[in-house]
C-alpha positions in Angstrom: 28.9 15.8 -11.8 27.3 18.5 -11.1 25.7 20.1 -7.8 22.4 22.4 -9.1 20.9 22.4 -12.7 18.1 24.6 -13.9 16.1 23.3 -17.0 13.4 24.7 -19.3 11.0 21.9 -20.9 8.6 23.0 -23.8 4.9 23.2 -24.2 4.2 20.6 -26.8 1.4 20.7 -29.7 0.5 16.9 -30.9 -2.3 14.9 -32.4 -1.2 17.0 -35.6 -3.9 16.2 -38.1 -3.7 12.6 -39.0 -0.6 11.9 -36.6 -3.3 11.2 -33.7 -0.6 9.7 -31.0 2.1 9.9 -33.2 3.2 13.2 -34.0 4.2 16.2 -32.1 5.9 19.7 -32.5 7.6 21.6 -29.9 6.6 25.0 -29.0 8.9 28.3 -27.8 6.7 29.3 -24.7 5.0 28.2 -22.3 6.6 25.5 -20.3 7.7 24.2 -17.3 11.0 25.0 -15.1 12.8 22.6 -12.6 15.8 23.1 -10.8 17.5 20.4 -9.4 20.6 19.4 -6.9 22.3 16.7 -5.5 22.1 15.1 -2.9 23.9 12.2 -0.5 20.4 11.5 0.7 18.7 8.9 -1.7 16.1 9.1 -3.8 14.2 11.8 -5.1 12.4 14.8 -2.6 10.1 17.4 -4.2 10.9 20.5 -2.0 8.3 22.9 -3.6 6.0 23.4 -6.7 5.0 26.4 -7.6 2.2 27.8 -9.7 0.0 24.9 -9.6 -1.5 24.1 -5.8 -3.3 21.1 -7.1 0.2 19.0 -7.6 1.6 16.5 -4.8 5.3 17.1 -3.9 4.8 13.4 -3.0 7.6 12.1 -5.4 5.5 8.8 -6.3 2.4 11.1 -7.3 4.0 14.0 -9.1 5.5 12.9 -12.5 8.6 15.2 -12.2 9.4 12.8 -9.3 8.6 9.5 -11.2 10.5 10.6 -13.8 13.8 12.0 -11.9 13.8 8.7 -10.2 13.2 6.5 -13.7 16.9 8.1 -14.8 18.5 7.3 -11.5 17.1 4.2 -12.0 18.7 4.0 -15.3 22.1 5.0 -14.1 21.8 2.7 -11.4 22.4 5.3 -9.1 21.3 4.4 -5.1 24.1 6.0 -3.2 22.6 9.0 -3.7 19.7 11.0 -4.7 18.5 14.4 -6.1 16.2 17.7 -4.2 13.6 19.3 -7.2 12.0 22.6 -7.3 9.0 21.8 -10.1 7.7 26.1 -11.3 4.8 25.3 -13.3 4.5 28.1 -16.5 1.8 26.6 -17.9 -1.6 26.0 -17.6 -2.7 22.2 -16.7 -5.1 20.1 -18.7 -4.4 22.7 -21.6 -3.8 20.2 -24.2 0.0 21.5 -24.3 1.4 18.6 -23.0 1.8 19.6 -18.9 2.7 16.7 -17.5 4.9 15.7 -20.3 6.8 18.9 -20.0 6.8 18.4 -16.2 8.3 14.7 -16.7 10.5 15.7 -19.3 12.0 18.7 -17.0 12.7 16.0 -14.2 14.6 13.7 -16.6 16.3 16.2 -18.3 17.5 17.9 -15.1 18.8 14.7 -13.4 20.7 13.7 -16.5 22.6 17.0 -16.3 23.5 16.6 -12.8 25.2 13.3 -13.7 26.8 14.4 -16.9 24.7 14.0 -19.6 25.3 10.3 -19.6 21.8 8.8 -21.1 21.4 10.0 -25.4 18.2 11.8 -25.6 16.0 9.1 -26.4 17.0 7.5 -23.3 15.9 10.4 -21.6 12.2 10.2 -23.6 12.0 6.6 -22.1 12.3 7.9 -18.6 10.3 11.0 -18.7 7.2 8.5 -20.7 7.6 6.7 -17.2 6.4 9.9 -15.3 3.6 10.9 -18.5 2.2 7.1 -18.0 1.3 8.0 -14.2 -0.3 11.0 -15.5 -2.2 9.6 -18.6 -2.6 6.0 -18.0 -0.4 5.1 -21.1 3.1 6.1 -22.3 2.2 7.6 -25.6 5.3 10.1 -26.8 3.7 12.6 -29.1 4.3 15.2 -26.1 7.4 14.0 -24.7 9.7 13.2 -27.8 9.4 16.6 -28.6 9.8 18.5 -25.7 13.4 16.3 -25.4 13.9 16.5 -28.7 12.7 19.9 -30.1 11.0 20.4 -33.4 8.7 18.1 -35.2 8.9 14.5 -34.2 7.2 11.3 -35.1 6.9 8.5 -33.2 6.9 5.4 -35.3 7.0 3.1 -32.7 6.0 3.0 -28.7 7.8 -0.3 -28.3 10.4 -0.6 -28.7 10.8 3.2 -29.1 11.6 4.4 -32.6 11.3 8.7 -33.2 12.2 10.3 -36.5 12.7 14.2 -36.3 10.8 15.9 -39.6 12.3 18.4 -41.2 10.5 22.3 -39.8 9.0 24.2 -42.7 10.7 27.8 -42.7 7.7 29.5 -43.2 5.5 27.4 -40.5 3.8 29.7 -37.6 1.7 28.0 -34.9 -1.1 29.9 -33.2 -2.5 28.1 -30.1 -6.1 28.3 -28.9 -7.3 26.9 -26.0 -10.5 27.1 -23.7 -9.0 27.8 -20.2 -11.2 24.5 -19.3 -9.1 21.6 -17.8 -9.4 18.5 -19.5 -7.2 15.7 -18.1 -5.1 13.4 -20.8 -7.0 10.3 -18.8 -10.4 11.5 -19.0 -9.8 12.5 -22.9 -8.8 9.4 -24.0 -11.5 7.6 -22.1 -13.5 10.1 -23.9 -12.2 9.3 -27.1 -12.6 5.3 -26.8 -16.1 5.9 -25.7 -16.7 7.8 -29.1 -15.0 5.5 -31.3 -17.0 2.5 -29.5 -20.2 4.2 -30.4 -19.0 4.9 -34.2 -17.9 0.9 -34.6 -21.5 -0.1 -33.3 -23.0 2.8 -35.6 -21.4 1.2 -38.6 -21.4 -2.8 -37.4 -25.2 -2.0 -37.0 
């Protein structure tokens, strides 16, 4: 095993055209960095985030925590336990997948301090544990491919099923976002309301 890990984890692009909640891409930059190291002490202890005041280092409110502790959960690891640095690179409620990449950086970097030992969809499962605090449900479309990389649909939540798509080579993504904070939580609720409104527009 090993003592300290540093990991990058993506910014994420999804609700591609039709693939709303089921398809996603990976971007190069931004994303999120975490550093983590073992310890004999157990559980997981957030010892600083930086570059976003607004986030707990309370390990049951901050996804990078509920996710770290989802993979030693996996492992069945409860002799001993892991200290994370979280160093937010990216702006939250962008649309860009924050708290995936956050939740995905705490799975990813706990499974390299043990090894490697859980296969990469593994490691989706427990990072979706920490983007279900954030958003309220476990939805992939972020998280598949910030573990993953690339394009990736999700053709099933349950039980988990994640194709990789081939990536054009002539495909350039330009992001565009209006430095306003929208939560995943509030935008879906958003999004039901609207859809609500349509199906009595139409039933009536």
């Amino acid at each position: 095993m090993t003592k300290r890990v540093r990991v990058f984890a993506p910014a994420t692009a999804s609700n591609l055209g039709p693939g709303f909640d089921v398809l996603g891409l990976a971007l190069e930059k931004p994303g999120d960095v975490v550093e983590a190291e073992l310890t004999d002490q157990r559980g997981v202890k957030i010892v600083e985030v930086t570059g976003a005041d607004s986030l707990s280092t309370d390990p049951n409110e901050n996804v990078v925590g509920i996710a770290a502790a989802a993979v030693l959960e996996e492992l069945g690891i409860y002799d001993q336990g892991v200290r994370l640095w979280l160093h937010k690179r990216m702006p939250i409620g962008s649309g860009l997948g924050s708290s995936a990449a956050s939740s995905v950086g705490g799975a990813v970097a706990v499974n390299a301090l043990m090894g490697n030992p859980l296969s990469a969809r593994a490691v989706v499962s427990c990072a979706l544990r920490g983007e279900a605090a954030a958003s309220g449900t476990a939805h992939a479309d972020n998280v598949a491919p910030s573990v993953l990389g690339g394009i990736v649909l999700i053709r099933s939540s349950e039980p988990l099923d994640l194709i990789s798509l081939p990536i054009p080579a002539a495909l350039q993504i330009v992001i565009v976002y209006p430095h306003a904070e929208v939560l995943t939580a509030e935008a879906r609720r958003l999004v039901a309301e609207h859809r609500f409104a349509i199906g009595q527009a139409v039933t009536n």
